[in-house]
C-alpha positions in Angstrom: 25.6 6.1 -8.2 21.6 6.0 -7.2 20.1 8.1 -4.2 18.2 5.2 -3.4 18.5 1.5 -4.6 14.5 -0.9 -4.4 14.9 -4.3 -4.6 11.8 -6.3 -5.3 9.7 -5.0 -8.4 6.7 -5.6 -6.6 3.6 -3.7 -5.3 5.5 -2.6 -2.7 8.7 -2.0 -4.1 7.1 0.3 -6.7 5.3 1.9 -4.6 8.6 2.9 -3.2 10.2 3.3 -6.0 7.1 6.0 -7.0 7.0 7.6 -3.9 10.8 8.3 -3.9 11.0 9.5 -7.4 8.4 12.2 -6.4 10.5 13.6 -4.3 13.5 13.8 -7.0 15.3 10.8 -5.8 17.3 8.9 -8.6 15.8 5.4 -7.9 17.1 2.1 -9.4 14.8 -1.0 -9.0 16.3 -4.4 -8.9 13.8 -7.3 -9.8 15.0 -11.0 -10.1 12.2 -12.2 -12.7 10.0 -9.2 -13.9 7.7 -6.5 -12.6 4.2 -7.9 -10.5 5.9 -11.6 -10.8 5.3 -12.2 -6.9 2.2 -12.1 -4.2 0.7 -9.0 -6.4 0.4 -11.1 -9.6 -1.3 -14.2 -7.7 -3.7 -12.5 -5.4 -7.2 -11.0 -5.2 -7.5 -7.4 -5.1 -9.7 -6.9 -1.9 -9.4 -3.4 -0.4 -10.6 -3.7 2.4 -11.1 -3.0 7.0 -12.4 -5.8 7.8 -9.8 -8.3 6.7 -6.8 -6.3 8.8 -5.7 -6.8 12.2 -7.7 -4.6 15.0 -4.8 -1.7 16.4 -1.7 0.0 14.8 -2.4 -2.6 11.4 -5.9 -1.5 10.6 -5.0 2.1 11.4 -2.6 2.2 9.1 -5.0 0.7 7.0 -7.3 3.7 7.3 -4.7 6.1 5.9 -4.1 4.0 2.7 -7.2 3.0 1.8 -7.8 6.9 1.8 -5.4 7.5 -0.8 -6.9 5.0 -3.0 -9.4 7.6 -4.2 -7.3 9.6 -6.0 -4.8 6.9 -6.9 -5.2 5.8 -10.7 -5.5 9.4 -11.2 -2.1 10.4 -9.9 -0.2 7.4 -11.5 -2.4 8.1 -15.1 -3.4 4.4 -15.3 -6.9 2.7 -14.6 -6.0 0.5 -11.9 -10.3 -1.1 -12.2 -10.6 0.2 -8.3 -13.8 -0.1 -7.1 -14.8 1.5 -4.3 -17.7 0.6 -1.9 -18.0 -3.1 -3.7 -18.8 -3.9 -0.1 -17.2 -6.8 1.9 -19.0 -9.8 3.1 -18.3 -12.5 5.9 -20.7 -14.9 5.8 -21.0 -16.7 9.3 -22.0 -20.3 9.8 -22.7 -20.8 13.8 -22.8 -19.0 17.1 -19.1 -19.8 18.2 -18.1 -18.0 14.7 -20.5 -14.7 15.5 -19.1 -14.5 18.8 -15.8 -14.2 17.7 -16.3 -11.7 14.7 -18.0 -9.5 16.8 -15.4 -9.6 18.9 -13.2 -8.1 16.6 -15.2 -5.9 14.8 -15.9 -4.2 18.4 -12.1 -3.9 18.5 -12.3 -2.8 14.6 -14.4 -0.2 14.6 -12.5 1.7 17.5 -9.9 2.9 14.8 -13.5 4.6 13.4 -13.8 2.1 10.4 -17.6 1.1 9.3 -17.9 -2.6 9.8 -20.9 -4.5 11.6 -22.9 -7.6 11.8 -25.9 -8.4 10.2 -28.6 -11.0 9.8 -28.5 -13.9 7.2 -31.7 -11.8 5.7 -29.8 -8.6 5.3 -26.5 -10.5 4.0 -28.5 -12.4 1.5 -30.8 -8.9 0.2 -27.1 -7.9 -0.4 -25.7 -10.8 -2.1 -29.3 -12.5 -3.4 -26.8 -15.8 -4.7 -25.6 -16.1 -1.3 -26.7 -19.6 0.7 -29.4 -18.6 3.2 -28.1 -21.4 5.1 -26.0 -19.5 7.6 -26.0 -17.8 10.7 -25.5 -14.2 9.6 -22.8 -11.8 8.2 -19.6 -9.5 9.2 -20.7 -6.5 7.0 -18.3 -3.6 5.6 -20.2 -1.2 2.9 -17.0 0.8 2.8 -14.7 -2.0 1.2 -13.5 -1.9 -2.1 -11.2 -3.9 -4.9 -8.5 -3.1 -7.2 -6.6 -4.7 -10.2 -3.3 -5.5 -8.1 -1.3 -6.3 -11.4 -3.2 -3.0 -12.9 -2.0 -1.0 -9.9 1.6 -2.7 -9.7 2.7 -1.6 -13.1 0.6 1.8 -12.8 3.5 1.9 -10.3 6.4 1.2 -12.2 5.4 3.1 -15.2 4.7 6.5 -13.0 8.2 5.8 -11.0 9.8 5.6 -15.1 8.5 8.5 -16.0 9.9 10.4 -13.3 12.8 8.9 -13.9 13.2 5.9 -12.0 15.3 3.2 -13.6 14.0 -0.9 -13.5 16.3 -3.5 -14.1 14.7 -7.0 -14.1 16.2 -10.6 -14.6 18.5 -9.6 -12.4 19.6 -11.3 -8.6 20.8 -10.1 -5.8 23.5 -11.7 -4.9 24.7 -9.6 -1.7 25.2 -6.0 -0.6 28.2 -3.9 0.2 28.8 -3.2 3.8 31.2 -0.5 3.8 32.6 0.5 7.6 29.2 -0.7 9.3 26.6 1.1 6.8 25.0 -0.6 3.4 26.6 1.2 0.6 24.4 -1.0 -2.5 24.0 -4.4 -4.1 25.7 -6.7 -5.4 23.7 -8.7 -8.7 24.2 -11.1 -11.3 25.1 -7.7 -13.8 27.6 -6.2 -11.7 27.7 -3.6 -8.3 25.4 -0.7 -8.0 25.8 2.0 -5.1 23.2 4.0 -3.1 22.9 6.4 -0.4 20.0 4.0 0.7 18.7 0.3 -0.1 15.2 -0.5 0.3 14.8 -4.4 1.0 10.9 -5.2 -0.7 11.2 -8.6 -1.9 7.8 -9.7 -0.6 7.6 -13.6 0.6 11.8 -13.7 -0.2 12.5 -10.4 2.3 14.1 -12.4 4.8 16.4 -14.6 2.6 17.7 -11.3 0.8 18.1 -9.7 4.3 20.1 -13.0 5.1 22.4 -11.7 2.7 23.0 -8.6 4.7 23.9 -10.6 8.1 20.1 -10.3 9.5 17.8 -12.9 11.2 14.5 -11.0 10.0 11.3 -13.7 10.1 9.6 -13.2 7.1 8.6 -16.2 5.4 6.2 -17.1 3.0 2.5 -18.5 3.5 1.0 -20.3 0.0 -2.1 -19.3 -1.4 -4.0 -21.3 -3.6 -6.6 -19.5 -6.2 -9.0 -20.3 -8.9 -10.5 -18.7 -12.1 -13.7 -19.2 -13.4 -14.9 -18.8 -17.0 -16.6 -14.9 -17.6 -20.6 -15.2 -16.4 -22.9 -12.8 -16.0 -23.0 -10.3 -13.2 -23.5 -12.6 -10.2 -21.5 -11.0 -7.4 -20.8 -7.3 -6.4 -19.4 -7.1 -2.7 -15.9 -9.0 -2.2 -16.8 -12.2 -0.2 -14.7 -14.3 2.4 -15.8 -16.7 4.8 -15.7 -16.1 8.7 -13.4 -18.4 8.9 -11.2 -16.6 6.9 -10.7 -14.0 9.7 -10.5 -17.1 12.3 -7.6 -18.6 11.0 -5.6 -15.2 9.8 -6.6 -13.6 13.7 -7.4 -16.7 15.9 -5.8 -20.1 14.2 -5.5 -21.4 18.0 -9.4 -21.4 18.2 -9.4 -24.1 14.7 -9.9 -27.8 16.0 -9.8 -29.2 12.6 -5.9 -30.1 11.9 -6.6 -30.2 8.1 -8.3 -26.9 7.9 -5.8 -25.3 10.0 -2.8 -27.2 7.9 -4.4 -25.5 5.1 -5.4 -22.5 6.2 -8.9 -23.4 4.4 -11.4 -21.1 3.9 -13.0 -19.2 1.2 -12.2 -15.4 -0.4 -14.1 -15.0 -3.6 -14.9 -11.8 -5.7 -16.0 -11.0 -9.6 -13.5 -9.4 -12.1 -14.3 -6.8 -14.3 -14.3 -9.3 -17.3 -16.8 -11.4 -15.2 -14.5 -14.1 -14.0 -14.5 -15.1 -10.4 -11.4 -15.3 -8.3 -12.1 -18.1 -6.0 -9.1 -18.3 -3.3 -8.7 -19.3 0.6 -6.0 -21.6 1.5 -2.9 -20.2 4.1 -0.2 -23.0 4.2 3.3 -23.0 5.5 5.3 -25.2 3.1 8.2 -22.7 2.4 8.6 -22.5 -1.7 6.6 -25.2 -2.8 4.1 -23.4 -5.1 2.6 -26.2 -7.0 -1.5 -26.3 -6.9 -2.4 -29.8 -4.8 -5.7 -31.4 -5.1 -6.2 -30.7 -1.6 -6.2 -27.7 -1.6 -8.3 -27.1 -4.5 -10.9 -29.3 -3.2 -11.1 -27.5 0.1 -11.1 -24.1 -1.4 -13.8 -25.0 -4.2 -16.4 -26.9 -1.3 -16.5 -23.7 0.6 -17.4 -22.0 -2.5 -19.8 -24.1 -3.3 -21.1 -24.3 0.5 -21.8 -20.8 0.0 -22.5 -20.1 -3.7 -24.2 -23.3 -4.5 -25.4 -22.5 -8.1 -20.9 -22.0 -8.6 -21.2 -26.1 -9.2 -21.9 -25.5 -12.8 -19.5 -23.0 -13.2 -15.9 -23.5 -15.2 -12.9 -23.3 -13.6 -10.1 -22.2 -16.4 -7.0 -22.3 -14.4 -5.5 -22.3 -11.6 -2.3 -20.9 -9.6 -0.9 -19.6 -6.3 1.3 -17.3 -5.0 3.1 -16.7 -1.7 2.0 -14.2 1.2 5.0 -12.5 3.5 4.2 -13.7 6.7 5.6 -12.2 10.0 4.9 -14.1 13.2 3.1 -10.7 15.0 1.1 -10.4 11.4 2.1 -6.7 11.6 5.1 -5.8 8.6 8.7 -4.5 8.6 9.2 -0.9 8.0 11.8 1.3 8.4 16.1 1.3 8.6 17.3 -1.6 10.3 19.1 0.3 13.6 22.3 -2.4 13.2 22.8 -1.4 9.3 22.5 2.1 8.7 21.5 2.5 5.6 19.5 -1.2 5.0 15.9 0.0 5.3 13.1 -3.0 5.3 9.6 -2.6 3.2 8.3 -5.9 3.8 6.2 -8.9 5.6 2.7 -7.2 4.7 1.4 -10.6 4.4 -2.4 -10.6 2.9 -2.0 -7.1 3.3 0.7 -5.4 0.3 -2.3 -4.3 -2.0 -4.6 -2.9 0.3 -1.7 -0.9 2.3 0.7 -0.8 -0.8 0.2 3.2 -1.4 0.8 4.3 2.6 3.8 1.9 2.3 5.5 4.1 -0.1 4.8 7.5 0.9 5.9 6.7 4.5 9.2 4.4 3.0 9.9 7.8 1.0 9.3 10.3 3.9 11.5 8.1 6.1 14.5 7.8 3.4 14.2 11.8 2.6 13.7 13.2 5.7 14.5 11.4 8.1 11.0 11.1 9.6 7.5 10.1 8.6 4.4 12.0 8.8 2.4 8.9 10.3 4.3 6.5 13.0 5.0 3.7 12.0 7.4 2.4 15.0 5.5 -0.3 15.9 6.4 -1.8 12.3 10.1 -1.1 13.1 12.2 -4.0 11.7 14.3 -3.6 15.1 11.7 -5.6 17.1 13.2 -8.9 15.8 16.8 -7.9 16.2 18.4 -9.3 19.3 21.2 -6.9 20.7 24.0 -8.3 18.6 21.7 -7.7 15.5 
């Protein structure tokens, strides 16, 4: 018998599981394939404002991003976070300025330090940048993080305290004993909890099928390159404005192709002097094969904007799923038809960054019953129609 049962080894699930453990909770974690297999091992690790959604999101976002001072500290792991690597939108006409300034205006009321600047200033920051283009969405405050690093930082601090993991093994259901979920049933047999947390990332909404609930998470592909070690050649964490366009206002993108893709650009520089090149948001539920299409797009608009990154290596490729939720804002909290069913989930492009709030809040919730930050607008219940 567990206090709480996780399942989903991922960033957020062992952020959970961490969280929980602090507080003396006898955690299991239940992980189909192994620890950081999901969105945080096929991802960049931006840490950043001005890539979240103006309002409760970006809020929210300003409370984690806080914690990430102290964070490889307090799990005893270096987790290669960077802080104040800068974030960069390029911008390429007057239609995408106008919009990016619109949201930054709506940004920087939750007291965040982003801004537009001229092509001049974007280019004394980043000197390889094009100087073709119209100027830049600037945040000096943004930073970047090892998500696998940080992911099994997690896991290892949740062990120590106790916590156990249990990985290559499924979920096959839960038990729902008079109305309220009582644990999980796996491929290895029935475990029981007090609580189960439901973090499985991009595959939240087919485990919480399992449990009788409609929840609409569903998962948004991401393609991503890696480049051969070079010298230093980039220090802030770079997207393109269109990057924000099609994540905030995909309505506004004429071109069918680029909004079938989701094609844009997202590019930083590793510690071991790779370059993660990335930028394509596709709906095409599990299919996670790399297409040429998507490669090509994703590599023009680095080129478009880095053009010396033409005689540059790429050494592999993958991609990885995001959790998308149709309001872009995640699920947390218990689901008010299933006592005991609590959802950690649907943080789309957003698990890394808001990863460490996630599972102090998810803890607080579980313990005592409340949080010390709201987090009601997150509340899984908004998808729930009145017979659950």
């Amino acid at each position: 018998m567990y206090d709480v049962i996780v399942v989903g080894g991922g960033i957020i699930g062992c952020s959970v599981a961490w969280q929980l453990s602090k507080l003396e909770k006898k955690v299991l974690v239940i992980e189909r394939t192994d620890v950081a297999s999901g969105s945080a091992g096929a991802t960049d690790g931006v840490v950043g404002y001005h890539t979240k959604k103006p309002g409760v999101q970006l809020d929210l976002a300003v409370q984690s991003i806080e914690m990430f001072k102290t964070l490889g500290q307090e799990l005893g792991m270096d987790v290669e976070y960077e802080l104040n690597a800068g974030g960069l939108q390029p911008v390429e006409d007057k239609e995408q300025w106008d919009m990016l300034s619109a949201m930054v205006e709506e940004q920087r009321k939750s007291g965040v330090d982003i801004r537009m600047i001229s092509a001049e200033e974007a280019c004394a920051i980043e000197p390889n940048l094009s100087k073709d283009i119209y100027g830049a969405l600037y945040s000096p405050t943004s930073g970047k993080v090892n998500p696998l690093n940080l992911t099994v930082a997690y896991a290892r601090a949740a062990k120590k305290l106790g916590a156990e993991i249990m990985t290559n093994t499924e979920v096959t259901g839960f038990i729902i004993e008079d109305g309220r979920c009582k644990g999980v049933m796996t491929s290895k047999g029935e475990f029981r909890a007090d609580a189960v947390v439901n973090a499985c990332g991009s595959w939240a909404g087919k485990v919480a099928k399992l449990a009788g609930l409609d929840l609409p998470i569903k998962p948004r592909k991401g393609q991503l390159a890696v480049t051969e070690p070079i010298g230093p050649y980039l220090k802030a964490t770079v997207q393109c404005a269109r990057y924000n366009v099609i994540k905030f206002r995909p309505e506004t993108i004429k071109d069918q192709t680029v909004l079938k893709l989701g094609a844009s650009l997202s590019i930083e520089q590793t510690e071991n002097g790779g370059l993660i090149i990335g930028g394509t948001r596709e709906f095409v539920d599990y299919e996670g094969e790399n297409t040429f299409e998507g490669i090509e797009a994703m590599m023009q608009r680095a080129v478009r904007f880095f053009p010396a990154l033409k005689d540059v290596s790429v050494i592999r490729f993958f991609s990885g799923f995001r959790p998308y939720t149709p309001d872009g804002l995640s699920l947390m909290g218990e689901v008010k038809t299933l006592p005991g069913f609590y959802m950690a989930a649907g943080h789309e492009g957003d698990g890394i960054a808001l990863s460490p709030i996630t599972g102090k809040l998810m803890a607080e919730l579980i313990v005592y019953g409340k949080c010390s930050y709201d987090i009601s607008d997150f509340s899984p219940n908004r998808f729930l129609t009145e017979e659950g």
